[in-house]
C-alpha positions in Angstrom: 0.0 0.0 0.0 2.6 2.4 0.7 4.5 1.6 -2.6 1.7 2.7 -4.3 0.7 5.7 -2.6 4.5 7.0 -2.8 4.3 6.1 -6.7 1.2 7.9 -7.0 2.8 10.8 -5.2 5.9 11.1 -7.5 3.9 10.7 -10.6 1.3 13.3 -9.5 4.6 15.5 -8.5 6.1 15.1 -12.0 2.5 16.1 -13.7 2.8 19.5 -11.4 6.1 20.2 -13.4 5.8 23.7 -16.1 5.3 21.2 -19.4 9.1 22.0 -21.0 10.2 21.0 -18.0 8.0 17.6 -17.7 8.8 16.9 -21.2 12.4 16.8 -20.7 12.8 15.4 -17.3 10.5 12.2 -18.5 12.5 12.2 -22.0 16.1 12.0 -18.9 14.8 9.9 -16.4 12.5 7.3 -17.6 12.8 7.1 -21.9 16.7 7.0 -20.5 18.1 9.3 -23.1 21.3 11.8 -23.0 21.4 15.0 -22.8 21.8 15.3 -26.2 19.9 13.4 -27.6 16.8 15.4 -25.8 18.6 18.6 -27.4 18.4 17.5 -30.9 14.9 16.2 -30.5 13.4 19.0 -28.8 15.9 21.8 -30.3 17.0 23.4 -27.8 20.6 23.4 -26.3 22.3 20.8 -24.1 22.7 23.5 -21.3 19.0 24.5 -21.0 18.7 20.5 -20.7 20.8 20.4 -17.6 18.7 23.7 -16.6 15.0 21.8 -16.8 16.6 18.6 -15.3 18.0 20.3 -12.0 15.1 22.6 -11.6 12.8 19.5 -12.1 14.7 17.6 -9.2 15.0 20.4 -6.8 10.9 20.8 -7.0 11.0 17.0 -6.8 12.9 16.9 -3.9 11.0 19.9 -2.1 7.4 17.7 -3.1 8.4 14.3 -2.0 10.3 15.6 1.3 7.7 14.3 3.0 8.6 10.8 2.3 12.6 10.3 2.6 
């Protein structure tokens, strides 16, 4: 039961994300590809990657606080 309400948790935390943001965090961390791979598919540069990414797991971190 707790499994599932933690998963729920993350997945509702990752929905909350600004959409570029949700879009290139899910394209990282669960499609598995590099940096620049996301850069040439979504046209944008490898450095505003690593921007989206580190904002997206700072909010992350601050949202699912209340289970580590």
């Amino acid at each position: 039961f707790l499994y599932k309400e933690e998963l729920r948790h993350i997945l509702s935390s990752i929905d909350e994300l600004p959409p570029q943001s949700r879009q290139v965090f899910k394209l990282s961390r669960l499609d598995h590809l590099s940096h620049k791979e996301i850069s040439a598919q979504l046209s944008i540069s490898p450095k505003t990657i690593e921007t989206h990414i580190s904002k997206a797991i700072k909010y992350l971190r601050k949202s699912l606080s209340i289970f580590l």
